[in-house]
C-alpha positions in Angstrom: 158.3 62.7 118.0 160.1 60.7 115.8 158.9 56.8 117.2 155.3 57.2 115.6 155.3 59.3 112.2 151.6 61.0 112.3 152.1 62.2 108.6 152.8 59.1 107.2 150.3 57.3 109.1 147.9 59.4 107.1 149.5 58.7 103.9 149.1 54.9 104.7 145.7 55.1 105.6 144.7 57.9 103.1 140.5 56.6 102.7 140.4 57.1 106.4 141.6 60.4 106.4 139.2 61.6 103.4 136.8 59.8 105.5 137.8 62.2 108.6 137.5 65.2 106.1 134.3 64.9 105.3 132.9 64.1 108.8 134.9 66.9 110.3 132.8 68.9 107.7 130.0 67.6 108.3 129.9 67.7 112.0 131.6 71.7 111.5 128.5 72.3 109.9 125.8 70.4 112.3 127.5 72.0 115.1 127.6 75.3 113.9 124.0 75.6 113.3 123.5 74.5 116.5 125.8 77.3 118.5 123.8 79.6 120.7 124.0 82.8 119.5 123.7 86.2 121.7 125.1 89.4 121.3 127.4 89.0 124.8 129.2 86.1 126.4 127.0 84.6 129.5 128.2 87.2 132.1 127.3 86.9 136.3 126.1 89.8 137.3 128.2 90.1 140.9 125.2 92.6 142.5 122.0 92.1 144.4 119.8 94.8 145.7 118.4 95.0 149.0 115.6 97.6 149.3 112.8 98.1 152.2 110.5 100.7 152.8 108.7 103.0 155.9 106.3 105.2 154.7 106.2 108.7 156.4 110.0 108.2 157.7 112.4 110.7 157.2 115.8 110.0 155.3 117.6 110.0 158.7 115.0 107.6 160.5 115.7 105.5 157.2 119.1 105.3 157.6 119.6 104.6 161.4 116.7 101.7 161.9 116.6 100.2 159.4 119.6 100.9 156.5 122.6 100.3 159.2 120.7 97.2 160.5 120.5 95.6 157.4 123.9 96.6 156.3 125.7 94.9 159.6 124.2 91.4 158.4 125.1 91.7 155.1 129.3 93.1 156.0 129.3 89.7 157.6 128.4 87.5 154.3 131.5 86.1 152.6 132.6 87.5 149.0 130.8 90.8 150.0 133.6 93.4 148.9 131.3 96.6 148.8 127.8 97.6 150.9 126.2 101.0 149.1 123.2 102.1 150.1 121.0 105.2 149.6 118.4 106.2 151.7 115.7 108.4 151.1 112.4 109.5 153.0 110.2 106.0 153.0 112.7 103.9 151.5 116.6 102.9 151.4 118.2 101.0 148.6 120.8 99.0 149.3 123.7 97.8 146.9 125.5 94.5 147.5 128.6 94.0 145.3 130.9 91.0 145.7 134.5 90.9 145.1 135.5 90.8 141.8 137.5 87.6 142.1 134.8 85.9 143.8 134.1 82.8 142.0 130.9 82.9 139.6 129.5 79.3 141.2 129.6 81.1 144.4 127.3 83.8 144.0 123.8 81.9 143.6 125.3 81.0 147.7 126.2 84.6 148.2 122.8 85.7 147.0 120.8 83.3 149.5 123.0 84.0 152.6 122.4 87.3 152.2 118.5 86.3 152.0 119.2 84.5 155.5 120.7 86.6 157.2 118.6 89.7 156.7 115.1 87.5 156.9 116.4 86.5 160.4 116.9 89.8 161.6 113.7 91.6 159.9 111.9 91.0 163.3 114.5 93.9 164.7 113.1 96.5 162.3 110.4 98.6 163.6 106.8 98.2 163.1 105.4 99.0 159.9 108.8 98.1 157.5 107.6 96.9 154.3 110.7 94.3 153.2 113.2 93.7 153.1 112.9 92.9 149.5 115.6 91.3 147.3 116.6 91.0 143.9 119.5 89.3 142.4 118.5 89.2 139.2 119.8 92.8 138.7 121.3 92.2 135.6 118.5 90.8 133.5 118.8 91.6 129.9 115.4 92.4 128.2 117.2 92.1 124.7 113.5 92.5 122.9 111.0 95.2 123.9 107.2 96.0 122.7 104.9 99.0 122.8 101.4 97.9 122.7 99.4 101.1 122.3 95.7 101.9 121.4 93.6 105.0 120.5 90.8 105.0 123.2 91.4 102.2 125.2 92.6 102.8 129.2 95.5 101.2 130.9 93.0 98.3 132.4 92.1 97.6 128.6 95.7 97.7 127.2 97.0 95.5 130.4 94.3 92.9 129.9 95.7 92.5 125.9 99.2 92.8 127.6 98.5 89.2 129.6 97.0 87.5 126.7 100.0 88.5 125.0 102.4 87.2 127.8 100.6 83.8 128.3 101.0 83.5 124.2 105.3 84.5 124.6 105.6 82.5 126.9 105.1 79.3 124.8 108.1 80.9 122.5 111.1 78.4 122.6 114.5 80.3 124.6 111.9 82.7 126.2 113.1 83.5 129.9 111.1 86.1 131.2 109.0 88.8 130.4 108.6 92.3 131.7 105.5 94.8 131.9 106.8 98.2 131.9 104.9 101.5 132.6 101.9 98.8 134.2 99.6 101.2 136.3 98.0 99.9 139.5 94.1 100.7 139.4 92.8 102.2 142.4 88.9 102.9 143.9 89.5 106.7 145.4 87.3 108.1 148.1 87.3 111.9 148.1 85.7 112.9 151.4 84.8 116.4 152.2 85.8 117.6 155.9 83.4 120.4 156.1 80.3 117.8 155.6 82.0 115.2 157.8 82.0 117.5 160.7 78.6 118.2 160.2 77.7 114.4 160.4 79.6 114.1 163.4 82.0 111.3 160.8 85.7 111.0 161.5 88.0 109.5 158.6 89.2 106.6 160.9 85.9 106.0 161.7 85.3 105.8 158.0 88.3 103.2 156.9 87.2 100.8 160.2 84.0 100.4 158.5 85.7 100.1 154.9 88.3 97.7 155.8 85.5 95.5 158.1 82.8 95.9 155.2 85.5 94.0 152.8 87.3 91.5 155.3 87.9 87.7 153.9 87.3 85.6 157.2 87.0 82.5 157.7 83.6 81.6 159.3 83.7 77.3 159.3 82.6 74.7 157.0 79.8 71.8 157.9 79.2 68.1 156.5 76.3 66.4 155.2 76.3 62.5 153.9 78.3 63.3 150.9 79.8 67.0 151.0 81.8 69.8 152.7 80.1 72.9 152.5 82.0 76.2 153.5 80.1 79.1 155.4 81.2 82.4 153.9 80.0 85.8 155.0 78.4 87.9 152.0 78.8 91.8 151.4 82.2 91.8 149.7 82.6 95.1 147.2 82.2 93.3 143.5 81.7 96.6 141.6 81.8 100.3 142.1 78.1 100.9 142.8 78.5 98.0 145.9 80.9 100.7 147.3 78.8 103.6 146.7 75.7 101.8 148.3 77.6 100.9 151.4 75.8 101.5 154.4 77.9 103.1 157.3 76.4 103.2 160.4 78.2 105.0 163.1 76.5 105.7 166.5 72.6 106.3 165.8 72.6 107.4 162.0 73.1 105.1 158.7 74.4 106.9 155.4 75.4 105.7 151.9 78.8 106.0 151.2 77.8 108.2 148.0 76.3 110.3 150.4 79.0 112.0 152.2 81.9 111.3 150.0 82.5 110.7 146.2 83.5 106.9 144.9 85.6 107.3 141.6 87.7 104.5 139.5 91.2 105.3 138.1 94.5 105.0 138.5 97.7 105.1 141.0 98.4 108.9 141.5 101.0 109.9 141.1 102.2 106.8 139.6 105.0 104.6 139.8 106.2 105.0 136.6 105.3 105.5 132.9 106.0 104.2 129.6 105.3 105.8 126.5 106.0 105.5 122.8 106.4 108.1 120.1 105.1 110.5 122.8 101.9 108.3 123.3 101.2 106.5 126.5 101.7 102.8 126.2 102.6 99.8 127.6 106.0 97.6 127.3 106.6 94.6 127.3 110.4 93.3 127.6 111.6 89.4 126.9 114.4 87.8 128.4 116.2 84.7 126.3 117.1 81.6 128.5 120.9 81.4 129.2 122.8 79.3 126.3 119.5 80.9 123.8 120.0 81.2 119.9 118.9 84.8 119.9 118.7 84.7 116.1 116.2 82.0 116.6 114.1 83.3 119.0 113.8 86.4 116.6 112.1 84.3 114.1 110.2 82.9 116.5 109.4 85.9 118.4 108.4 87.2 114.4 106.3 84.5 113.9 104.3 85.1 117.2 103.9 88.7 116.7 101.8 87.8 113.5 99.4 85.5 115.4 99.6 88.1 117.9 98.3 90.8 116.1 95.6 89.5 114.2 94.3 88.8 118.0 94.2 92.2 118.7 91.0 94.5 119.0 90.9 97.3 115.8 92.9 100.1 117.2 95.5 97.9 119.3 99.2 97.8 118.1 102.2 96.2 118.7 105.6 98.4 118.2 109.1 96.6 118.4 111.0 99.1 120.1 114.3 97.4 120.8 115.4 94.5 118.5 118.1 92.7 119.7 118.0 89.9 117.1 118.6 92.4 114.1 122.0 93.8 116.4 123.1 90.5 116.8 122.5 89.2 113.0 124.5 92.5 112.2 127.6 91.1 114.0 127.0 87.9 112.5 127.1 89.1 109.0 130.0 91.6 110.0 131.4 88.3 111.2 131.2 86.6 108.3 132.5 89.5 106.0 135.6 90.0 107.6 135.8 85.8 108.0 135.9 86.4 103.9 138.3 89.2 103.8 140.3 87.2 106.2 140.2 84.7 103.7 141.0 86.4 100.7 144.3 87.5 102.2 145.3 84.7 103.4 144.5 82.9 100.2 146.0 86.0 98.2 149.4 85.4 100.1 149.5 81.8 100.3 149.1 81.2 96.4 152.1 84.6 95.8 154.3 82.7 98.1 153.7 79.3 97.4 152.3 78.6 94.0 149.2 77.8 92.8 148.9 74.1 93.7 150.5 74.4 97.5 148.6 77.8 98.4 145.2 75.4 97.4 146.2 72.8 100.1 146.5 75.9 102.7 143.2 77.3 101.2 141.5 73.7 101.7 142.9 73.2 105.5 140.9 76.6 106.2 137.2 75.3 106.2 138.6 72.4 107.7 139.9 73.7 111.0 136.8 76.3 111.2 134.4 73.1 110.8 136.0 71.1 113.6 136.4 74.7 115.8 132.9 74.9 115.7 132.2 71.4 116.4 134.3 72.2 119.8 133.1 75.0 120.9 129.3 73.3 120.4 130.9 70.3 122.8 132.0 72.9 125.0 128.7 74.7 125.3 130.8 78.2 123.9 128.5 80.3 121.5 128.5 83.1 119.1 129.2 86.8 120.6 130.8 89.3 120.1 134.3 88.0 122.2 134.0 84.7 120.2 133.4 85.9 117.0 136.5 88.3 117.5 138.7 85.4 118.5 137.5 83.7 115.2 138.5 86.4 113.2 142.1 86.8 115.4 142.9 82.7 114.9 142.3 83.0 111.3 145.6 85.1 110.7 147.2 82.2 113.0 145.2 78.4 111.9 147.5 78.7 108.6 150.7 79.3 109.9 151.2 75.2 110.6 149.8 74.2 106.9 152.1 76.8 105.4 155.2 75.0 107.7 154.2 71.7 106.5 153.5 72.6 102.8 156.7 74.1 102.4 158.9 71.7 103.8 157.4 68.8 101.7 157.7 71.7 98.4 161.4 71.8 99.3 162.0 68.6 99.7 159.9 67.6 96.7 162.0 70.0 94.8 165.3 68.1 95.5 163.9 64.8 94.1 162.2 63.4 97.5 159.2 61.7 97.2 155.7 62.4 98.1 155.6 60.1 101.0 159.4 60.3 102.4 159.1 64.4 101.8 155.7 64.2 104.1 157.1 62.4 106.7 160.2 64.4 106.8 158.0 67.6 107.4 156.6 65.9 110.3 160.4 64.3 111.8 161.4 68.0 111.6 158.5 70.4 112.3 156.3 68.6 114.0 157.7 69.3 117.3 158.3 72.5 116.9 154.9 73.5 115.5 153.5 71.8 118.5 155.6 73.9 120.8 154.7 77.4 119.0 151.3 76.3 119.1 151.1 76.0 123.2 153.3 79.5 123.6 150.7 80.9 121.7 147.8 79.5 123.1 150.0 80.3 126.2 149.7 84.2 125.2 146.0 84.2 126.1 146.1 82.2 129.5 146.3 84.6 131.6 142.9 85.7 130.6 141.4 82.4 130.7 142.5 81.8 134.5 142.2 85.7 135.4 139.8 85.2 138.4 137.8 88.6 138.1 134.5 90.1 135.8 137.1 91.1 133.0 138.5 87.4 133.1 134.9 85.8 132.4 134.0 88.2 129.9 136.4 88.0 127.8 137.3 84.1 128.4 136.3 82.7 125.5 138.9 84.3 123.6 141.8 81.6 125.2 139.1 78.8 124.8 138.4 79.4 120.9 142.5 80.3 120.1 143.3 77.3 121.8 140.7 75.6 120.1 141.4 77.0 116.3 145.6 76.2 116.9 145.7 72.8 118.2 143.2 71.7 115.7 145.1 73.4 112.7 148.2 71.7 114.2 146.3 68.5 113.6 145.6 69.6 110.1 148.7 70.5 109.3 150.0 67.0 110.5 147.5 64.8 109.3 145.4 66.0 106.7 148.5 68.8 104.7 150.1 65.4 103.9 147.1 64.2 102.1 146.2 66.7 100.4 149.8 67.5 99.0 149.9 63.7 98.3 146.9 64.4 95.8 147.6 68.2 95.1 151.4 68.5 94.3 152.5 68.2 90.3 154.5 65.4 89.9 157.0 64.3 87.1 158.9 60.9 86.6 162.3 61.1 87.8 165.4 59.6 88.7 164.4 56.5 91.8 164.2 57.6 94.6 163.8 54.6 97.1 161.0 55.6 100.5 162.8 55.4 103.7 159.3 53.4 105.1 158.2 50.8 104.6 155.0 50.7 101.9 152.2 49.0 100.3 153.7 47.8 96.7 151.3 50.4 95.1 153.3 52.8 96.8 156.3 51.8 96.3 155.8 51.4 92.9 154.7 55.1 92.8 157.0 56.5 94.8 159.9 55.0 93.0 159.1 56.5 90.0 157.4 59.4 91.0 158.8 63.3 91.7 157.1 66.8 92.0 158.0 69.3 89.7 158.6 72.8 90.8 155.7 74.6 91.4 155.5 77.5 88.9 154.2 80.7 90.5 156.1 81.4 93.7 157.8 84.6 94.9 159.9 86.0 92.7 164.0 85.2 92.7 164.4 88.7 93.7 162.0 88.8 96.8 164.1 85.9 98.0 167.5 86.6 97.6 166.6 90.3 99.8 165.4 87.8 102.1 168.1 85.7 102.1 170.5 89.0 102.7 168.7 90.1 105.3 168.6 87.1 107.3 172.4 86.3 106.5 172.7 90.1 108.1 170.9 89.1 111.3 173.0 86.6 112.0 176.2 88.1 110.8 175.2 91.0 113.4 173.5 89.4 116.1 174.4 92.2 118.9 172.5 94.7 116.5 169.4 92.6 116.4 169.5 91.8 120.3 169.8 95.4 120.3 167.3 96.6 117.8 164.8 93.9 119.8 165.2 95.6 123.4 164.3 98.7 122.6 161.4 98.0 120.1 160.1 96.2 123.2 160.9 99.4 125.5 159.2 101.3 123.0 156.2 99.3 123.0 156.2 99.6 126.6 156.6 103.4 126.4 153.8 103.9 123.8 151.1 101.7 125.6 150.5 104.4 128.3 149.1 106.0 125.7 146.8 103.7 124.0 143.1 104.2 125.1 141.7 101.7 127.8 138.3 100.8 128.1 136.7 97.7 128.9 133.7 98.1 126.3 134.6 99.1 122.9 132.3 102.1 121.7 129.1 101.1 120.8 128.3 100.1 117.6 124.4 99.9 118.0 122.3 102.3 116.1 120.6 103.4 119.4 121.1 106.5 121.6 120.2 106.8 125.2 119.2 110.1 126.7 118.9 110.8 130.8 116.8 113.6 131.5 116.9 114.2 135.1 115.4 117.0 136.9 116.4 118.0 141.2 115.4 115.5 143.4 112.7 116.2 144.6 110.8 117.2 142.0 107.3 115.4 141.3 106.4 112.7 138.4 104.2 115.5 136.5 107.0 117.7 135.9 109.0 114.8 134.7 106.5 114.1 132.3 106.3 117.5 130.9 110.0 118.1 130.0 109.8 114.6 128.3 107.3 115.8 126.1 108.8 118.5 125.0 111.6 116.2 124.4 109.3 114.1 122.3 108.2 117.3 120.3 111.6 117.4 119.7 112.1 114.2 118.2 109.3 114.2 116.1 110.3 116.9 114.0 113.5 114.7 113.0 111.1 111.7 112.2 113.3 110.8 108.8 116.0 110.3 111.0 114.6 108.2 113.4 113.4 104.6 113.6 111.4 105.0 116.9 111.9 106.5 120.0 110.4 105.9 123.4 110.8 107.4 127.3 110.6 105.5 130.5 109.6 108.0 133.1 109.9 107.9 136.7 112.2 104.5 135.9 115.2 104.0 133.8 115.4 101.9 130.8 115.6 98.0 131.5 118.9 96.5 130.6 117.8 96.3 126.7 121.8 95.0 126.4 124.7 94.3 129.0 126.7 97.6 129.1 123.8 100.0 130.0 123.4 100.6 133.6 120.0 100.3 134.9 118.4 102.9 137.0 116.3 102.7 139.8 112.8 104.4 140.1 112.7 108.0 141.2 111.3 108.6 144.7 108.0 108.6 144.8 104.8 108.9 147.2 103.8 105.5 147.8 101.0 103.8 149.5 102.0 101.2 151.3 
């Protein structure tokens, strides 16, 4: 690397390279504001769920016409690693997991194959299957959820404000999706009373044919004049309860009101599918999605300023609770972030200005903004955000982004020190480190490549971590090649001293300055006595080389030895203020039952209020996936109408 001298290029061309300082900052800056921000890397959820239903079939009929069915179609899909399935009396769930080296671009493929295969075959599946249904969108993160509740208003009233409400989110830049949760189906109940039907001579079927013939939407034909289309359509559909009550049903020689032999009420699915309710009072949620590459600290604030238009929309007695706040997680990493970034920092600073004065540890402390403005910059022209894995990375180059500056500094100090020039001291430190900083540079970065090529879930996770090191070294190699040199050209004390002639060729200003120019020694560096220990010891190491090969082996062996008993987990332990409780009772048992040990539960809770923010209780469902880690549950088993 010795045909084109980087370091002294810089030192010939010195406006230029200010000029590249302060755009480097600038653009650090523009594209750090601009980094999406989330609380975990963009992950592929490698799952799809395949569920049908067959109401009034047994668990065993399930399982034999219509689970194994579906299952040999999908066994035949390629990436398909693992078929699970449960079947239950009415309904089987079926879980598709792909292999975990399966490549992320090929799942959207995966996903509609699988949609292909089994919608060819549904016409195999007896009569009356509701489904196949599919959903690949298993792992949705609803990062933001609300309780709307009122005092005194029903479900219809609370689910009407709960649409307003979604039409108004969904104008909400980064919004994805939104979720009802705990929604109750309305439903028109006919209680009919057998005793009084066999005195009218009335059979239930009887009863639905005339229901369901009443209520049909059929189309009858359409005629033209000179200028219009006019549709014929038959009158008599239900529009409110009473038109159901007043329905006349005529069956042989007598005619009845419906009212008559059986009672007409309005309400609600029972039992229902599922329930939501906050601070023990019946609600409904109402979780958001953000839109993949999101700022998730910005849709917070916009999410907070919708929520006050929101709510002065409501009707008196309407609220709207935040119940999970993923915004406020995420800002707490952020800070966290940034506190250790300063810590980091500090140290680094602390050790720089001990070991190399106060004038060379400044040049180290200015390359540090530096490389974390043009790392950001990067990873916005790579499309990698802030999270959690990111962030860490950050906070594991920083110990690493100096090490080149610290080379570079110190060979110019010693050089500068024997009566070298600024200029000729610079380019030395690039003629004989250069190369090598380069090369321990790529090892590194060649540490974390296995993760970055690791063709599995893991692999993708934690990705980022290769991309942002390798990002943060090369870039501080840069620094330390191009920009060190200038800033120890304007940094380093200087003293006239005996001429010492350049060895390249320069302007006349700089010749004049570097022929009369030498740096003084830098007053505030490690103690004498630090460095002659240091001296002896590596004079010892090399004296005893057998030892150290020695000594090296079985530190590694030891390492080796110890690991097996360092903890392994692929999630750290949360750090999220939140605690999730199951409550599950044997299957089997019924919705009601569920809802009673949940309030007790809830009684519970209460009576620690000062401890607790909020809590809330999905019943008959689990939570949604409020964050990545949590497992979502499917709905309990339940009598359905279908």
């Amino acid at each position: 690397m010795s045909s084109f001298n980087l370091s002294a290029w810089a030192l010939r061309h010195r406006n230029f390279v200010l000029y590249l300082m302060v755009l480097t900052l600038g653009l650090g800056i523009f594209g750090y504001t601009k980094l999406g921000q989330s609380e975990d890397p963009p992950f592929t959820f490698k799952v799809m769920l395949v569920q049908a239903y067959w109401s009034g079939a047994t668990a065993q009929e399930i399982e034999s016409q219509v689970t194994e069915r579906i299952e040999k179609v999908i066994l035949e899909t390629a990436h398909v690693d693992i078929v699970r399935s449960f079947s239950r009396p009415g309904e089987t769930n079926i879980f598709v997991i792909a292999k975990d080296d399966a490549p992320s671009a090929a799942m959207p493929d995966m996903f509609y194959d699988i949609r292909k295969r089994v919608g060819d075959m549904r016409h195999t599946l007896p009569q009356g299957v509701v489904g196949p249904l599919f959903n690949d969108e298993f792992g949705e993160t609803y990062g933001n959820i609300f309780a709307l509740t009122g005092d005194g208003f029903n479900f219809a009233q609370l689910r009407d404000a709960a649409d307003d409400i979604r039409k108004e989110l969904l104008l909400v830049k980064d919004v994805a999706k939104i979720l009802s949760i705990g929604e109750q189906e309305e439903r028109v109940t006919i209680t009919l009373a057998n005793s009084k039907l066999a005195n009218l001579g009335f059979s239930v079927q009887q009863l639905v044919d005339v229901l369901q013939a009443q209520n049909a939407i059929a189309a009858v034909g359409a005629y033209n004049t000179a200028t219009d289309r006019i549709y014929v359509r038959p009158a008599g559909t239900f529009s409110d309860l009473e038109d159901i009550r007043n329905l006349p049903i005529t069956i042989g020689n007598r005619t009845l009101r419906l009212h008559e032999v059986a009672e007409v009420t309005r309400g609600y699915a029972d039992p229902p599918h599922s329930t939501f309710r906050y601070q023990g009072q019946e609600a409904l949620g109402i979780g958001i999605s953000m839109r993949k590459g999101g700022d998730i600290i910005a849709l917070g604030k916009s999410l907070d300023a919708a929520l006050v238009r929101i709510e002065s929309q409501l009707p008196v007695g309407m609220e709207l609770h935040r119940v999970n706040d993923q915004p406020t997680a995420v800002k707490r990493s952020i800070n966290e972030f940034l506190k250790v970034v300063a810590e980091a920092v500090i140290i680094v600073l602390a050790v720089s200005f001990l070991s190399l004065g106060m004038r060379a540890g400044a040049v180290v402390a200015l390359s540090i903004p530096l490389v974390l403005a043009a790392t950001f910059f990067v990873m916005y022209l790579f499309g990698i955000g802030l999270h959690k894995i990111s962030l860490g990375s950050l906070v594991l180059a920083l110990g690493l982004l100096v090490d080149d500056a610290i080379i570079a500094i110190e060979v110019m100090l010693v050089k500068m020190e024997e009566g070298w020039d600024r200029v000729r001291a610079a380019s030395f430190a690039y003629t004989t480190t250069a190369f090598p900083m380069l090369t321990g540079t790529l090892i590194t970065a060649a540490g974390f490549l296995p993760i970055a090529t690791a063709q599995s879930s893991v692999g993708e996770f934690t990705r980022s971590i290769f991309q942002v090191i390798t990002i943060a070294l090369v870039i501080s190699w840069l620094v330390a090649v191009i920009v060190i040199p200038y800033l120890g050209y304007k940094l380093l004390k200087v003293h006239p001293a005996k001429e010492t002639p350049p060895s390249l060729p320069l302007s006349g200003e700089e010749q004049n300055s570097a022929a009369t120019l030498t740096p003084s020694h830098d007053k505030g560096r490690v103690g004498e006595g630090f460095l002659r220990w240091f001296r002896g010891l590596i004079k010892a190491c090399v004296a005893y080389p057998l030892i150290v090969i020695v000594l090296t082996v079985a530190t590694f062996a030891g390492s080796i030895f110890m690991f097996q008993f360092v903890q392994q987990q692929f999630f750290p332990d949360s750090t999220r203020m939140e605690l999730v409780v199951d409550l599950k009772l044997p299957e089997g048992s019924s919705l009601q039952a569920t809802e009673a040990e949940t309030r007790k539960l809830e009684q519970y809770l209460d009576t620690q209020q000062e401890h607790i923010e909020n809590f809330a209780a999905y019943v008959g469902n689990g939570a949604p996936r409020f964050y990545l880690p949590l497992d979502q549950q499917l709905p309990s088993p339940v009598l359905r109408n279908l």
